[in-house]
PDBQT receptor file of N, H, CA, C and O in Angstrom, charges set to zero:
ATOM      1  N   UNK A   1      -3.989  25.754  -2.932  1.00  0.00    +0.000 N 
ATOM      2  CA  UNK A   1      -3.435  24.630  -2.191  1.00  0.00    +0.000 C 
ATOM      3  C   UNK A   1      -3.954  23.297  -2.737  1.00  0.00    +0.000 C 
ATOM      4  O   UNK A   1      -3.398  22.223  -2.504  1.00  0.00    +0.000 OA
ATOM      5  N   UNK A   2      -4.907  23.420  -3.376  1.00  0.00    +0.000 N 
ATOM      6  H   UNK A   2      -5.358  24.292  -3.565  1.00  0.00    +0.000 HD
ATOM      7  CA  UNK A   2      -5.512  22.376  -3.965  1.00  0.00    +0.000 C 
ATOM      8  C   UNK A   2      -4.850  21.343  -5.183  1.00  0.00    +0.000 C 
ATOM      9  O   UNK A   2      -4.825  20.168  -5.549  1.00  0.00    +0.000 OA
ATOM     10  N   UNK A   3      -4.500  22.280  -5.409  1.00  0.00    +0.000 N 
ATOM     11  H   UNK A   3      -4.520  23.234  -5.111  1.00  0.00    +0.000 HD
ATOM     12  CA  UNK A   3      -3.399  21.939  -7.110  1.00  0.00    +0.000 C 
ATOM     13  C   UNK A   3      -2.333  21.306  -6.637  1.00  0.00    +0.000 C 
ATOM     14  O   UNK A   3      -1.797  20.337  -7.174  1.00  0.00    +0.000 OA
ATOM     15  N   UNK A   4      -1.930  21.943  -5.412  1.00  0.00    +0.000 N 
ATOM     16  H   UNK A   4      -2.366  22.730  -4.976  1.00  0.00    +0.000 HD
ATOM     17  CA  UNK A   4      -0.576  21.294  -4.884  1.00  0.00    +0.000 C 
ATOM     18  C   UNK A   4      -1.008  19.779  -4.418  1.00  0.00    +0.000 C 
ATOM     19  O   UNK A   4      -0.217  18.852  -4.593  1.00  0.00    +0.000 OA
ATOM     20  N   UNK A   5      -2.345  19.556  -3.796  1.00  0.00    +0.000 N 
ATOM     21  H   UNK A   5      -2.988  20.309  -3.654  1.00  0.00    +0.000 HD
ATOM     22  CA  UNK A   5      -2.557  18.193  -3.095  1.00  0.00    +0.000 C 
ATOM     23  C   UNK A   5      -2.502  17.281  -4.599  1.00  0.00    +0.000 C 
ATOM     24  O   UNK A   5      -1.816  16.309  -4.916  1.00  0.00    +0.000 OA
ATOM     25  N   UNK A   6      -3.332  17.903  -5.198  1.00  0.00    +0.000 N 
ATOM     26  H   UNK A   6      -3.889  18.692  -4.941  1.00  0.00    +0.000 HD
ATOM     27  CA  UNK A   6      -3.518  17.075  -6.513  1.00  0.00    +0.000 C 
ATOM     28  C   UNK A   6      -2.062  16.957  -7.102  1.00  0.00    +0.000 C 
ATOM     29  O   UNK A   6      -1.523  15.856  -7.211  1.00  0.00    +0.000 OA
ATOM     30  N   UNK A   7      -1.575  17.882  -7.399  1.00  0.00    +0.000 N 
ATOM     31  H   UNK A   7      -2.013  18.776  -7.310  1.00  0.00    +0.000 HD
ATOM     32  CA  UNK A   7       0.278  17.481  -8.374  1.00  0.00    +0.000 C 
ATOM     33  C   UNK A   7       0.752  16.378  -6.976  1.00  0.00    +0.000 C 
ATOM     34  O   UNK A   7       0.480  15.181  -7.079  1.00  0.00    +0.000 OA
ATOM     35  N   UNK A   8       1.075  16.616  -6.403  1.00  0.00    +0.000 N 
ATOM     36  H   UNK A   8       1.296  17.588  -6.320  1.00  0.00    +0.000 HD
ATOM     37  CA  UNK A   8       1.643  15.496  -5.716  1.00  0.00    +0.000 C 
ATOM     38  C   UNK A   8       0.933  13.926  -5.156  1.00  0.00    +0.000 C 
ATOM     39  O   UNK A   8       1.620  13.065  -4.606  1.00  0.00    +0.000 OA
ATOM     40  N   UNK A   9      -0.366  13.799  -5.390  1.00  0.00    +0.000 N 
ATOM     41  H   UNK A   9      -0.924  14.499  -5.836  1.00  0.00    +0.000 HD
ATOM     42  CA  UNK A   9      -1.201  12.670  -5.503  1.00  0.00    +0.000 C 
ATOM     43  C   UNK A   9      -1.201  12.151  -6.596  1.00  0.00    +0.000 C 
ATOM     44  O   UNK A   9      -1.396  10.936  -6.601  1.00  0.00    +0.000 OA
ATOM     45  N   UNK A  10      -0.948  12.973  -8.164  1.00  0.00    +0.000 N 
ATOM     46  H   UNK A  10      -0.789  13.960  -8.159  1.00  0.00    +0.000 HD
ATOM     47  CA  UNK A  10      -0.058  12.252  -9.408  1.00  0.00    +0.000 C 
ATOM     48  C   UNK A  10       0.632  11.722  -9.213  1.00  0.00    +0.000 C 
ATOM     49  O   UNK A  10       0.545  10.494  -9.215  1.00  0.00    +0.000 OA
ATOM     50  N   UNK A  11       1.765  12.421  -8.919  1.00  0.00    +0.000 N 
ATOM     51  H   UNK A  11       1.836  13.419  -8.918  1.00  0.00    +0.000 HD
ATOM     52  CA  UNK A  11       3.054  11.522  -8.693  1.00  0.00    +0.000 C 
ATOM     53  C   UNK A  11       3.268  10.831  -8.125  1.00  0.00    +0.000 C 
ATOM     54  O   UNK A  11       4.258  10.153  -8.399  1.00  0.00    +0.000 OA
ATOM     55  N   UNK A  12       2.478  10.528  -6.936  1.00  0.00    +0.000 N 
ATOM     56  H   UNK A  12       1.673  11.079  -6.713  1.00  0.00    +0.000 HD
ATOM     57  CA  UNK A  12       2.721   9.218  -5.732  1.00  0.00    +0.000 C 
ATOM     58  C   UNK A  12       1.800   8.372  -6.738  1.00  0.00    +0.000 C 
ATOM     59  O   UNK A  12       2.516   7.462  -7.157  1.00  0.00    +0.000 OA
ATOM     60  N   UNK A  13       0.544   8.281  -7.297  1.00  0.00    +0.000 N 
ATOM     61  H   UNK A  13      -0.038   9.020  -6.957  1.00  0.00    +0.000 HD
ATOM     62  CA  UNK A  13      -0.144   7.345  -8.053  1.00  0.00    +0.000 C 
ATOM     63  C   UNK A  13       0.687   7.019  -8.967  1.00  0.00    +0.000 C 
ATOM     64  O   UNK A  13       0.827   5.797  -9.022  1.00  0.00    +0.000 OA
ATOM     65  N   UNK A  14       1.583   7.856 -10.054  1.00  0.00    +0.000 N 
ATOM     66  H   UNK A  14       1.468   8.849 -10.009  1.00  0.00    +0.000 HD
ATOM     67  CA  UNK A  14       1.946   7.343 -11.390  1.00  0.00    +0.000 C 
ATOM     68  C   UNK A  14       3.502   6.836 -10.600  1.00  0.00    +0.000 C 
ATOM     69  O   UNK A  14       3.937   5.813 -11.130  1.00  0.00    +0.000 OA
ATOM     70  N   UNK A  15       4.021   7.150  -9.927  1.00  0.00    +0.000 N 
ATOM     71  H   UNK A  15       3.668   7.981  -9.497  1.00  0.00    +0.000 HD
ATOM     72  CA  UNK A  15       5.291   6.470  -9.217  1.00  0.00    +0.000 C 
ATOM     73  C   UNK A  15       4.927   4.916  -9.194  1.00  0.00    +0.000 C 
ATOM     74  O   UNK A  15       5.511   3.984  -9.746  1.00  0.00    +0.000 OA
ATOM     75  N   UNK A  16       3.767   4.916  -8.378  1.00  0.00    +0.000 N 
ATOM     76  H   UNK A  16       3.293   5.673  -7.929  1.00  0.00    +0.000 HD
ATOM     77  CA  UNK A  16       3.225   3.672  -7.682  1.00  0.00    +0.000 C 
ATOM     78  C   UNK A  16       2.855   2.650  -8.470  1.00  0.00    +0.000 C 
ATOM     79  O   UNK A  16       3.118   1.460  -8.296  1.00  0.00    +0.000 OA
ATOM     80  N   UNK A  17       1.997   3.330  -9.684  1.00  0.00    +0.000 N 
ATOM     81  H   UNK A  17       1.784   4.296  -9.826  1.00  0.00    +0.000 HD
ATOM     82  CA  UNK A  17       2.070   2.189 -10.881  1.00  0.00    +0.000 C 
ATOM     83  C   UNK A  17       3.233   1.744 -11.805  1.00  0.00    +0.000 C 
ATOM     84  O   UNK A  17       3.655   0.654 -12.190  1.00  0.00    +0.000 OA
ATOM     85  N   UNK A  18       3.557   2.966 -11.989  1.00  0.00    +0.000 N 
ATOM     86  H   UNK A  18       3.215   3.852 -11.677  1.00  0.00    +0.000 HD
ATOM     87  CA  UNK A  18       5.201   2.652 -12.980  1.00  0.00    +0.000 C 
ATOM     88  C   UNK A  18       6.234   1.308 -12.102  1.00  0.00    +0.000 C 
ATOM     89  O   UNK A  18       6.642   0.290 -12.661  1.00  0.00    +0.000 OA
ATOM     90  N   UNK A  19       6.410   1.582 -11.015  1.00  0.00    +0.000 N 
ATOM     91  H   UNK A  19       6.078   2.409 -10.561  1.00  0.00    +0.000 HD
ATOM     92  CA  UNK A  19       7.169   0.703 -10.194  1.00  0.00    +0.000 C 
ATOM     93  C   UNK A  19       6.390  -0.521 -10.237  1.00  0.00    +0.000 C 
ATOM     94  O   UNK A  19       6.987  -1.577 -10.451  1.00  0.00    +0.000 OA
ATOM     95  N   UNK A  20       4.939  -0.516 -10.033  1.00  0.00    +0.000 N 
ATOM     96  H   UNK A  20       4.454   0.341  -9.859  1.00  0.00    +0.000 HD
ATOM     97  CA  UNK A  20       4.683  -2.023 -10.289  1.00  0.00    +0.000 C 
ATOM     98  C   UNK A  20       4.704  -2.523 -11.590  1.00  0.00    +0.000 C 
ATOM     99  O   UNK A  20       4.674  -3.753 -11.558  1.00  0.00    +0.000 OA
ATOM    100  N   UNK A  21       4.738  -2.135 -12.568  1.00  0.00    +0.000 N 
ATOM    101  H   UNK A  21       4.763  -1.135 -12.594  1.00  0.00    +0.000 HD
ATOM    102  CA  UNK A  21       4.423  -2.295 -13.543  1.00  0.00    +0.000 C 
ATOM    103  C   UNK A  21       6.330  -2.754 -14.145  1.00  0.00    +0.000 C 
ATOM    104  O   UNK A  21       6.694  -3.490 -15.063  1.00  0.00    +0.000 OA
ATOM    105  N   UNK A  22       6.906  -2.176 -13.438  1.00  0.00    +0.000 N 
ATOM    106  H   UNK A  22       6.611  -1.579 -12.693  1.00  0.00    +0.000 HD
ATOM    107  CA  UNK A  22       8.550  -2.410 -13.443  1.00  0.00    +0.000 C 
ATOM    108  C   UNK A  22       8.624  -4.085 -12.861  1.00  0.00    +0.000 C 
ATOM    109  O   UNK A  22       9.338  -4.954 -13.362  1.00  0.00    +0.000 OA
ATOM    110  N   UNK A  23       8.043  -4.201 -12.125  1.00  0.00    +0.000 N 
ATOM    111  H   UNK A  23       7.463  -3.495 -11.719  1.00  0.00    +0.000 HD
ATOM    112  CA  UNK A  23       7.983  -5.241 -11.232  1.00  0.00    +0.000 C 
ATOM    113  C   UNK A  23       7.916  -6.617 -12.243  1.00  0.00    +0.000 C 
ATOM    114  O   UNK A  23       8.366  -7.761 -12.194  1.00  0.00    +0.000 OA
ATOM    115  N   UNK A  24       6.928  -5.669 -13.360  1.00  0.00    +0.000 N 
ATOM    116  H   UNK A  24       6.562  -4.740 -13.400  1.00  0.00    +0.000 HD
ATOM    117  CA  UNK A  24       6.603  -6.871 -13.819  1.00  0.00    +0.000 C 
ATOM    118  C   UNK A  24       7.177  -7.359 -15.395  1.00  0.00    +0.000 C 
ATOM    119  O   UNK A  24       7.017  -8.364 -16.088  1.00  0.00    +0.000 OA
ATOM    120  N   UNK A  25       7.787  -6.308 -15.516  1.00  0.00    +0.000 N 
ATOM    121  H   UNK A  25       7.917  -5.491 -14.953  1.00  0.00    +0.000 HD
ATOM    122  CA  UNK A  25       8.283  -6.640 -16.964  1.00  0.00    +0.000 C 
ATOM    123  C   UNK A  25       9.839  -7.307 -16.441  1.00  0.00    +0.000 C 
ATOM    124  O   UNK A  25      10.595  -6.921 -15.549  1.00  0.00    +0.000 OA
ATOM    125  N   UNK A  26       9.958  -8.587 -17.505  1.00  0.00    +0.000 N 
ATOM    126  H   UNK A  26       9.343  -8.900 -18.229  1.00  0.00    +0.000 HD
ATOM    127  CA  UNK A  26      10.880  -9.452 -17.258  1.00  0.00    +0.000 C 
ATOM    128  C   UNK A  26      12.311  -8.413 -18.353  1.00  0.00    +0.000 C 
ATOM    129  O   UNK A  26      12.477  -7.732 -19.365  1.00  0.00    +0.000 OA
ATOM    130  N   UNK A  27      13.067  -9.068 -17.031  1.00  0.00    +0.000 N 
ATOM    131  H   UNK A  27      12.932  -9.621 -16.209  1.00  0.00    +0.000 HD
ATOM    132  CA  UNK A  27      14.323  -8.496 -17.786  1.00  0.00    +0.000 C 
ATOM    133  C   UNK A  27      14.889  -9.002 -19.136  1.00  0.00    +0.000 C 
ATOM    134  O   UNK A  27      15.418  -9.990 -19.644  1.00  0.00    +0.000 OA
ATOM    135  N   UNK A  28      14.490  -7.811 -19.404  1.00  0.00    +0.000 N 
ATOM    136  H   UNK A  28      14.061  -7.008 -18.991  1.00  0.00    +0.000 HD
ATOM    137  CA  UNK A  28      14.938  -8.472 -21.048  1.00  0.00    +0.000 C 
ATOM    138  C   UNK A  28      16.149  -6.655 -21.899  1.00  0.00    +0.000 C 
ATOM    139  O   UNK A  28      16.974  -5.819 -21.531  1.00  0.00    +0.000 OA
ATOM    140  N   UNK A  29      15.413  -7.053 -23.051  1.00  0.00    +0.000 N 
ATOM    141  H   UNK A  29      14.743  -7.733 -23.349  1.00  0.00    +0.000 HD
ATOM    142  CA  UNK A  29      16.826  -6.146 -24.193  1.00  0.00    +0.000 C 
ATOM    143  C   UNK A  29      15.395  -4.540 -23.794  1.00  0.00    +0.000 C 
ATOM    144  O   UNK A  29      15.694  -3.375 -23.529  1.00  0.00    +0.000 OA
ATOM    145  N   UNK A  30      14.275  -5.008 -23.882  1.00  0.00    +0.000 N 
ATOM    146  H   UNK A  30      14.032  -5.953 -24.097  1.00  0.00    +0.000 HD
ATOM    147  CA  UNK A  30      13.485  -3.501 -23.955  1.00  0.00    +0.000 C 
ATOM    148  C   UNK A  30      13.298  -3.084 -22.611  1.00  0.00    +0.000 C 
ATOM    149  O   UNK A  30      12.471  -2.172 -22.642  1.00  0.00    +0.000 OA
ATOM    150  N   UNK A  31      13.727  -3.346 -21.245  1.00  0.00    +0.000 N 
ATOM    151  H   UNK A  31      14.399  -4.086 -21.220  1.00  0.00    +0.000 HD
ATOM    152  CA  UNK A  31      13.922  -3.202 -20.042  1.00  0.00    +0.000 C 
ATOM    153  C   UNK A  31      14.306  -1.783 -19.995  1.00  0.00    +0.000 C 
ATOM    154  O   UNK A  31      13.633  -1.123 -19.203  1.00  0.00    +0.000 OA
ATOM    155  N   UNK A  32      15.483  -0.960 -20.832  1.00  0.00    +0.000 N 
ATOM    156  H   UNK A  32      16.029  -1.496 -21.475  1.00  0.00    +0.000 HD
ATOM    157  CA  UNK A  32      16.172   0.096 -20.738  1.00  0.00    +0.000 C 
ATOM    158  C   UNK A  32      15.560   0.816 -21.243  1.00  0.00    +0.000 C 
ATOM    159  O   UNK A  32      15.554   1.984 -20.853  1.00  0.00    +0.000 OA
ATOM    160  N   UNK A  33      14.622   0.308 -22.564  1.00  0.00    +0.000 N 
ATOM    161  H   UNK A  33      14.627  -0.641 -22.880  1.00  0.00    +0.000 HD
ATOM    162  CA  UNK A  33      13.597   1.511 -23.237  1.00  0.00    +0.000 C 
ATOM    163  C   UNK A  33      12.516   1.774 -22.715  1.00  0.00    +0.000 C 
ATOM    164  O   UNK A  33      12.000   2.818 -23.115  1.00  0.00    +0.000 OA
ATOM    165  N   UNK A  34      11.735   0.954 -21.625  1.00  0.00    +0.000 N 
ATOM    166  H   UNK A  34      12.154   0.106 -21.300  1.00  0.00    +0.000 HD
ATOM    167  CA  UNK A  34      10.556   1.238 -21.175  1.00  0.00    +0.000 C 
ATOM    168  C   UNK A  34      11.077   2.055 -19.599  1.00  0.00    +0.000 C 
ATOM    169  O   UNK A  34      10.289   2.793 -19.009  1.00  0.00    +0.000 OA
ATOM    170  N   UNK A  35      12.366   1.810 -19.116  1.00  0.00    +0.000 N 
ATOM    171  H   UNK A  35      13.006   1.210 -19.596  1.00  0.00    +0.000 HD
ATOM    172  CA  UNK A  35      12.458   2.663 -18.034  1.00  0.00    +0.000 C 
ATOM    173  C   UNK A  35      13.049   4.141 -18.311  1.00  0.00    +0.000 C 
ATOM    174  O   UNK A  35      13.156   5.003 -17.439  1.00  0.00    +0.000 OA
ATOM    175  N   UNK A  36      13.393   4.285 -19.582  1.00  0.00    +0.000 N 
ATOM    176  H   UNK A  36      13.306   3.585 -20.291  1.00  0.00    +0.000 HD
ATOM    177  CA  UNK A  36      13.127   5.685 -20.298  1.00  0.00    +0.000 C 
ATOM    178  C   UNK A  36      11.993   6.222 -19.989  1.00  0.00    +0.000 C 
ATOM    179  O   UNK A  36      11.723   7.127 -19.199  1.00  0.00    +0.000 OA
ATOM    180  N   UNK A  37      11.039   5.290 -21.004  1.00  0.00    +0.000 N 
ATOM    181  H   UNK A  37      11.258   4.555 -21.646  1.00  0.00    +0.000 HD
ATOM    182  CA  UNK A  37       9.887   5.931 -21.229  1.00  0.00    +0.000 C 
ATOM    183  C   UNK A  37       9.136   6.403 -20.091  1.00  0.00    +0.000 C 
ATOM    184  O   UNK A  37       8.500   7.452 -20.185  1.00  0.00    +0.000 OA
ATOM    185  N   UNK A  38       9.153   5.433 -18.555  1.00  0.00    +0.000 N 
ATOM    186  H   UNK A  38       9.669   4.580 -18.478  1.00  0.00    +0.000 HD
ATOM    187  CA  UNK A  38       8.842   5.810 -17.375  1.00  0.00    +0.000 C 
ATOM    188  C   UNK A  38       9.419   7.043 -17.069  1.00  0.00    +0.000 C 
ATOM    189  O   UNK A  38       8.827   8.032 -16.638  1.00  0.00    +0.000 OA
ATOM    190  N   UNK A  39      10.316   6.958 -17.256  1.00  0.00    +0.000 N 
ATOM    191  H   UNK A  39      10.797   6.154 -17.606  1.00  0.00    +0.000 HD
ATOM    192  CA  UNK A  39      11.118   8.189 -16.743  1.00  0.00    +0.000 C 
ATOM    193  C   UNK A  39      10.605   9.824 -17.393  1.00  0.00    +0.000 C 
ATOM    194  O   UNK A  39      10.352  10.765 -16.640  1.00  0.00    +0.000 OA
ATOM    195  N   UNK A  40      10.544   9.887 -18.523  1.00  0.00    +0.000 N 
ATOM    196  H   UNK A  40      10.749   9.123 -19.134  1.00  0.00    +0.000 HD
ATOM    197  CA  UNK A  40      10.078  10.601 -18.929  1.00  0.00    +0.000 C 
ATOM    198  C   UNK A  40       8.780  11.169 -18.543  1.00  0.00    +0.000 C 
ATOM    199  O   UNK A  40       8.573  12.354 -18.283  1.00  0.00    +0.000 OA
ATOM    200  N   UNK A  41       7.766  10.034 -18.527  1.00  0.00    +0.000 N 
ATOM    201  H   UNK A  41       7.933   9.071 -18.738  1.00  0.00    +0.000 HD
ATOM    202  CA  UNK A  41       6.494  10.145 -18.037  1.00  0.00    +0.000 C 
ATOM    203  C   UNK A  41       6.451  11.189 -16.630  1.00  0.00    +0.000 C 
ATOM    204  O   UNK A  41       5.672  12.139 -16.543  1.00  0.00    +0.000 OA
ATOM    205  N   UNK A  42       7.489  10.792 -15.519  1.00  0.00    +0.000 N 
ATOM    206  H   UNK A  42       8.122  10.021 -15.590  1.00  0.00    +0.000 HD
ATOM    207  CA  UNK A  42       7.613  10.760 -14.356  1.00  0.00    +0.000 C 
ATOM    208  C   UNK A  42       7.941  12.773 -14.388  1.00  0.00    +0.000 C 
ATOM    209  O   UNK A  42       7.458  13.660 -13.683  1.00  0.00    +0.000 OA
ATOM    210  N   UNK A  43       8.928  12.829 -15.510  1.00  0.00    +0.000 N 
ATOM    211  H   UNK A  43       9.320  12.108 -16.082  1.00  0.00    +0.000 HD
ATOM    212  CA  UNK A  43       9.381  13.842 -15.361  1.00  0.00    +0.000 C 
ATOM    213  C   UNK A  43       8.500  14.686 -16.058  1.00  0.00    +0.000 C 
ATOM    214  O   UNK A  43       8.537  15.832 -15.610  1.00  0.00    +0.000 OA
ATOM    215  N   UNK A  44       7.627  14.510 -17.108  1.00  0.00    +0.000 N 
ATOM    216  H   UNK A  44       7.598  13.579 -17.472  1.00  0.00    +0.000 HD
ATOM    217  CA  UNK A  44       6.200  15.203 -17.501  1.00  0.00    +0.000 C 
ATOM    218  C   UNK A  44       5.708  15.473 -16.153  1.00  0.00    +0.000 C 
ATOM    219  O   UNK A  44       5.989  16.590 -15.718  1.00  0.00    +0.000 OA
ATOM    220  N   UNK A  45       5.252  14.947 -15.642  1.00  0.00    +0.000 N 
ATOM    221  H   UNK A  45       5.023  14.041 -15.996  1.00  0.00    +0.000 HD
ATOM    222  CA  UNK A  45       4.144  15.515 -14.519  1.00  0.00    +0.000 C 
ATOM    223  C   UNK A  45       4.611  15.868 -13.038  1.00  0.00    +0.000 C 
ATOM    224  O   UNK A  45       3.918  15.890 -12.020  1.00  0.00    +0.000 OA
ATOM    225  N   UNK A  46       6.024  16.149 -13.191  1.00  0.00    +0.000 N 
ATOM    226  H   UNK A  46       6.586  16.132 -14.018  1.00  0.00    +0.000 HD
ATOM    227  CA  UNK A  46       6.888  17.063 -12.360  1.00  0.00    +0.000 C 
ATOM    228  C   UNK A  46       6.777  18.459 -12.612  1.00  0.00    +0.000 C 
ATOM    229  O   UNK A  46       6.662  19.456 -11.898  1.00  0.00    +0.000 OA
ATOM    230  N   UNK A  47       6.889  18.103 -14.608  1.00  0.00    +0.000 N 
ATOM    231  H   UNK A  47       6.983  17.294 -15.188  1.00  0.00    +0.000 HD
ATOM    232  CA  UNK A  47       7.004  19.947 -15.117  1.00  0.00    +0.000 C 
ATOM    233  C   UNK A  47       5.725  20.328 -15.094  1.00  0.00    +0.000 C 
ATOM    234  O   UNK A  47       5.370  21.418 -15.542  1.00  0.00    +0.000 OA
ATOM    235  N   UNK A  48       5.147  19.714 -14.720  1.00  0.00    +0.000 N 
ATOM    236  H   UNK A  48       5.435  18.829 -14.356  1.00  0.00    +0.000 HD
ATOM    237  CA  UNK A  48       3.691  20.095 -14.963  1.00  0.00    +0.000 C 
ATOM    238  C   UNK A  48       3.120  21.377 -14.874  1.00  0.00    +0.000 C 
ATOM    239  O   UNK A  48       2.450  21.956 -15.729  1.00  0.00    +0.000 OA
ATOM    240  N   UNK A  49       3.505  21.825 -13.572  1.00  0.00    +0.000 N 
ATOM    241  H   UNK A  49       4.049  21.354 -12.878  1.00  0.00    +0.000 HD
ATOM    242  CA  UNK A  49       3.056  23.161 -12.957  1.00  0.00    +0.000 C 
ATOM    243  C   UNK A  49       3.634  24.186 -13.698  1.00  0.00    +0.000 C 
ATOM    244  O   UNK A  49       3.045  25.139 -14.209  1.00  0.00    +0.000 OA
ATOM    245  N   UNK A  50       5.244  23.844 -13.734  1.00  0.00    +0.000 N 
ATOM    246  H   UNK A  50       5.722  23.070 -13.319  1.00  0.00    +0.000 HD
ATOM    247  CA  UNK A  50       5.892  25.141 -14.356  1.00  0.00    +0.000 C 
ATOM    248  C   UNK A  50       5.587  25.505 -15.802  1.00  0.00    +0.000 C 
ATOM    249  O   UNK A  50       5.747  26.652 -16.218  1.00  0.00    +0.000 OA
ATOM    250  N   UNK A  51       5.204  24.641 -16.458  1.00  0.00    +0.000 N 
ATOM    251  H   UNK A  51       5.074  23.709 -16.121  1.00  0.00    +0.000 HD
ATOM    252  CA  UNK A  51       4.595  24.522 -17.925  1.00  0.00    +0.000 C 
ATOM    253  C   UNK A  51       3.263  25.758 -17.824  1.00  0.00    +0.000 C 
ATOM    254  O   UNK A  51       3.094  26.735 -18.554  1.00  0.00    +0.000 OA
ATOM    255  N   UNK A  52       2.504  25.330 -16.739  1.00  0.00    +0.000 N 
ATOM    256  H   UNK A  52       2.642  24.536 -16.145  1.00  0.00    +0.000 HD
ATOM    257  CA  UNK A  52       1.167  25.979 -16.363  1.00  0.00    +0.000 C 
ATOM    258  C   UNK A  52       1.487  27.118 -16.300  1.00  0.00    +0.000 C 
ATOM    259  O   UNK A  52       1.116  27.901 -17.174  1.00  0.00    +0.000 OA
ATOM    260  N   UNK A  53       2.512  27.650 -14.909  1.00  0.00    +0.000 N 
ATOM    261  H   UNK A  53       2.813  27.013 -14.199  1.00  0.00    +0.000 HD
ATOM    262  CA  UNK A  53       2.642  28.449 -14.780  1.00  0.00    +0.000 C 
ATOM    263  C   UNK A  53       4.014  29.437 -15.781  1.00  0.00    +0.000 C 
ATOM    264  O   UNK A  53       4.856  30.100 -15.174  1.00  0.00    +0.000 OA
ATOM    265  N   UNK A  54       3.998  29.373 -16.873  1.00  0.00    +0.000 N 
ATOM    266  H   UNK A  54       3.314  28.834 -17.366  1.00  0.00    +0.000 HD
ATOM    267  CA  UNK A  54       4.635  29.873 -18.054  1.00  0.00    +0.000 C 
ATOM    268  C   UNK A  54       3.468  30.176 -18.745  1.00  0.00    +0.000 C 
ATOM    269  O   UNK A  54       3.096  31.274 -19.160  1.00  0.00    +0.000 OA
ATOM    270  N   UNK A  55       2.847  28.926 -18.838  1.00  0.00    +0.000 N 
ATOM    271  H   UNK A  55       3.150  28.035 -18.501  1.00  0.00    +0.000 HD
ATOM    272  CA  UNK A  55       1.334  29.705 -19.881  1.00  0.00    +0.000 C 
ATOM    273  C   UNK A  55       0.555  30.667 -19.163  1.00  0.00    +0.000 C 
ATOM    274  O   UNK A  55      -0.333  31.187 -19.837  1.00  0.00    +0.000 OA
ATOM    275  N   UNK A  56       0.656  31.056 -17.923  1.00  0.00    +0.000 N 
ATOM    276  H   UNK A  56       1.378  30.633 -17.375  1.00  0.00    +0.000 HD
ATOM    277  CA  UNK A  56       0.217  31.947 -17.687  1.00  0.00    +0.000 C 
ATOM    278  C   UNK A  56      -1.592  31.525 -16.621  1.00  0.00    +0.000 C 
ATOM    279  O   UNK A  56      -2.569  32.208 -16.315  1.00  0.00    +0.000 OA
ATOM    280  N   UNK A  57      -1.239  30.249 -16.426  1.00  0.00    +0.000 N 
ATOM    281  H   UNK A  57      -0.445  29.694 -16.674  1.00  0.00    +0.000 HD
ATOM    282  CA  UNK A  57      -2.899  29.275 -16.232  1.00  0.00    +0.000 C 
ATOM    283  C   UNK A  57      -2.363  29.663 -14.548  1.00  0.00    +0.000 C 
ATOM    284  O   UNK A  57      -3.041  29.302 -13.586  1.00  0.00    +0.000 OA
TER     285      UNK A  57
């Protein structure tokens, strides 16, 4: 149960910064590439577990 408090205290932390951090980049032409890159990030530590639990951890 522990793993579970922790995976989901990632994601509310890295949500929480990504969005501010959105906040703060001015709209510009690299606006679309860095909310990729968030995105991606976001969706790394979603798969997180299932990654784990494939390796067998």
């Amino acid at each position: 149960m522990e793993r579970v408090y922790t995976w989901i205290q990632d994601i509310f932390l890295i949500i929480i910064s990504l969005s501010f951090f959105q906040i703060l980049i001015p709209d510009s032409k690299t606006e679309k590439y860095l909310k990729f890159i968030f995105s991606m990030i976001i969706l790394a530590i979603i798969a997180e577990p299932v990654i784990l639990l494939l390796n067998g951890q």
